[in-house]
N, C-alpha and C positions, 0 to 999 in steps of 0.2 A: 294285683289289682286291689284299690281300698275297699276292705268293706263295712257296711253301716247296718246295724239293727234298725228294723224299719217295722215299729209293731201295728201295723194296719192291713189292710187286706193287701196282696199283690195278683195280680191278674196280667198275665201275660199281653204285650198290646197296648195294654194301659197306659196314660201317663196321667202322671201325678204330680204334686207339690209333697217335696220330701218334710216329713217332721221336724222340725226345730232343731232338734240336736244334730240330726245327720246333718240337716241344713249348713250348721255352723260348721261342721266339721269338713264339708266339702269344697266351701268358699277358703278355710283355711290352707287348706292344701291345692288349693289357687288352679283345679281341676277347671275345665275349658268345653262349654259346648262339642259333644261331639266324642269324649273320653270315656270310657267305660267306669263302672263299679259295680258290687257286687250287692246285694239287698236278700237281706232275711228276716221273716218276721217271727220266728220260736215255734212254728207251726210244722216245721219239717223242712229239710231243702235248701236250696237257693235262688236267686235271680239275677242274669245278668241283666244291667239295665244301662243305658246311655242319658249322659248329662245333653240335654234338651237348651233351655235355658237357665241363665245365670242371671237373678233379681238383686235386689238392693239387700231382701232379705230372706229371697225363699230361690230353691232351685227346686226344677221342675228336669225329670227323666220320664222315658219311655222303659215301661220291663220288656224285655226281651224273654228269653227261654229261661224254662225251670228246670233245675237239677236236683234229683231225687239222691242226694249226696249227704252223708251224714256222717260227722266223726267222733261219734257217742262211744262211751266207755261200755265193753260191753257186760259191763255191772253194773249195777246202778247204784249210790252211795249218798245216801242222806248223812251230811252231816250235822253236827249239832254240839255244841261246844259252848264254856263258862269265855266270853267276851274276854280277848286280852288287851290290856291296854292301850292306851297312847296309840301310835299312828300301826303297830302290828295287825290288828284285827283289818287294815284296809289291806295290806299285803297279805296276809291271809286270804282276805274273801279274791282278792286278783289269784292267786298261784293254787286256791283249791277248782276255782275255775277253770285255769289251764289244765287241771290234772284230772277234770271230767266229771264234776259233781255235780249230782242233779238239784239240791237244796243244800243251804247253808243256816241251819237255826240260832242266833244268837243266843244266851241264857245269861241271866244274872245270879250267882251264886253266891253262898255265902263267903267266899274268899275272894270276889268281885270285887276289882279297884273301880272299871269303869257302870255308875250307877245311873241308868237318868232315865225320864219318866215322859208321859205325855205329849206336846210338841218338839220338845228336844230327840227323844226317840224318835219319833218319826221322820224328821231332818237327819236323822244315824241313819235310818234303816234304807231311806230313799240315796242317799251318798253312797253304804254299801251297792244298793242294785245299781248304781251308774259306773260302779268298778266292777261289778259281772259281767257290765253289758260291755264296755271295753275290753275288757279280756278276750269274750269272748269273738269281737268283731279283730282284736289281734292274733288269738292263736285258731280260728278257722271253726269253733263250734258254731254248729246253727239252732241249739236250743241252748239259751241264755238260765244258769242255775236261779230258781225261786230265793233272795232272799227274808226269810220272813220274820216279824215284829219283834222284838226285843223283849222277853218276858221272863219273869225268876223260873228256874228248874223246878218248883215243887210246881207251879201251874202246870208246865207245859209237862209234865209226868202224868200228873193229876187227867188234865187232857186226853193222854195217851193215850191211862189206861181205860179210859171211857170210852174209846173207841168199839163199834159194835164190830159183835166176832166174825159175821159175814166177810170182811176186810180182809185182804192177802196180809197174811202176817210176813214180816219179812225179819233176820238174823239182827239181835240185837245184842251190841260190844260197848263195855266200858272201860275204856282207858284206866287203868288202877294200878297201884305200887303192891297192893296185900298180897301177899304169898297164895291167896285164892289164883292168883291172876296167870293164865295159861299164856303162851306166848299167840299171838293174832295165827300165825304162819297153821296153830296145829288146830286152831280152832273156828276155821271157816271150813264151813263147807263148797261145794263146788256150783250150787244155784241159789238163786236169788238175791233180791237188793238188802242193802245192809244201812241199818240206823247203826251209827257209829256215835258214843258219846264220848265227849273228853272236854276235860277240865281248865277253868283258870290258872294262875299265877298258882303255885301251892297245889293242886290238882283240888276235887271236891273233897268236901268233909268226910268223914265215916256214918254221920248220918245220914248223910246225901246220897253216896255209895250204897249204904243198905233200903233206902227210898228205891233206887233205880235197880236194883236187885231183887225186888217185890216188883218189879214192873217187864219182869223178864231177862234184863239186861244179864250178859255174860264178861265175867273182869277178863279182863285180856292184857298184854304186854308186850312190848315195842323192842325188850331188851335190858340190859344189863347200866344203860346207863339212861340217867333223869333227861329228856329233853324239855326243851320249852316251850309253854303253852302256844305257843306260833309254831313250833316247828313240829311236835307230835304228830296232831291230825291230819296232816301231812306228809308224814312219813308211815301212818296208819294208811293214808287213800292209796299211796305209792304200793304199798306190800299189797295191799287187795287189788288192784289192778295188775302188778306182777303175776301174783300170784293166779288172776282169773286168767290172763293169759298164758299161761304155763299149761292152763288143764283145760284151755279151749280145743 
């Protein structure tokens, strides 16, 4: 059955005129008075709902029943990463989605090809969250990953570390080549959510690495052989979910 991110209230009973994007995406798939789809709004759950009517440019369903159904990773993994270039970072933000991440932090670093500022950023950051929100309406999550504002790593450390201590601290990894750097597998523990950072094209600088290292971070290592910046963080979320599930 299709399903559509629907970020508005849903209320069983109800019918509505569906959002813009669902909108489009339901006329495309040439759905008929009377057909079912599925509706989530990031709040928990699902809905099933019936196409009602079919407008010029809006469709209108009924929700039907809620399902307290959820297929969250059962770790929670911030990621946060030096932006790879060209069209990579769109596959990336798609397949760390599929693989159950609850944030996805862009950074511009100093070994950053992709650099941009102001309105252009925000036309990046708004493109990344409409490939969350597909992902996530194709591989069956009902809460869609945060992706948030495009900013250099010395801010958003800077940030971090400002954070007041009351805050649930959660395990913090840096992707790193130095011989400090333990393998990921020996250096998790068995609870809580994980800020995972990792690098551009060329990974971070050694100033960067010891920046994030005064801010808690622990180096870590993927193995024996350099992956690329699209595929690490990725094969970082993979092992920490393996492995969460192994000692669930």
């Amino acid at each position: 059955m299709p399903r559509f991110f629907c970020p508005i209230p849903l209320t069983c009973g109800s019918c509505l005129n569906l959002p813009d994007g669902a909108a489009r995406h339901v006329q495309v798939l040439r759905l008929q008075p009377g057909e079912g789809v599925t509706l989530f709004n990031g709040e928990g759950g699902e809905f099933h709902a019936t196409v009602m009517r079919m407008g010029r440019s809006e469709v209108q369903v009924e929700v039907g029943a809620h399902a307290s159904v959820e297929r969250e990773a059962a770790r929670a993994v911030h990621l946060v990463l030096g932006t790879p270039a060209n069209e990579r970072m769109d596959w990336l933000v798609e397949k760390a989605t599929e693989l159950g991440v609850v944030s996805i932090t862009p950074l511009v670093t100093e070994r950053s090809v992709l650099r941009l500022s102001g309105e252009r950023a925000q036309k990046k950051q708004a493109h990344w969250q409409a490939i969350a929100v597909a992902a996530s309406e194709q591989c069956g999550r009902n809460r869609v990953p945060a992706i948030a504002s495009l900013q250099s790593l010395t801010d958003w450390l800077k940030a971090l570390s400002g954070k007041p201590a009351s805050e649930p601290a959660e395990a913090r990894f840096l992707l790193s080549l130095s011989a400090a750097g333990r393998p990921l597998s020996q250096a998790m523990g068995s609870q809580g959510a994980i800020l995972f950072l990792s690098g551009p094209e060329g990974g971070l600088s050694p100033a960067e690495e010891a920046l994030a290292l005064t801010c808690g971070f622990l180096p870590v290592t993927l193995g024996p052989r350099v992956l690329r910046a699209e595929t690490a963080p990725l094969a970082a979320v993979s092992t920490i979910h393996a492995l969460g599930e192994a000692t669930a």
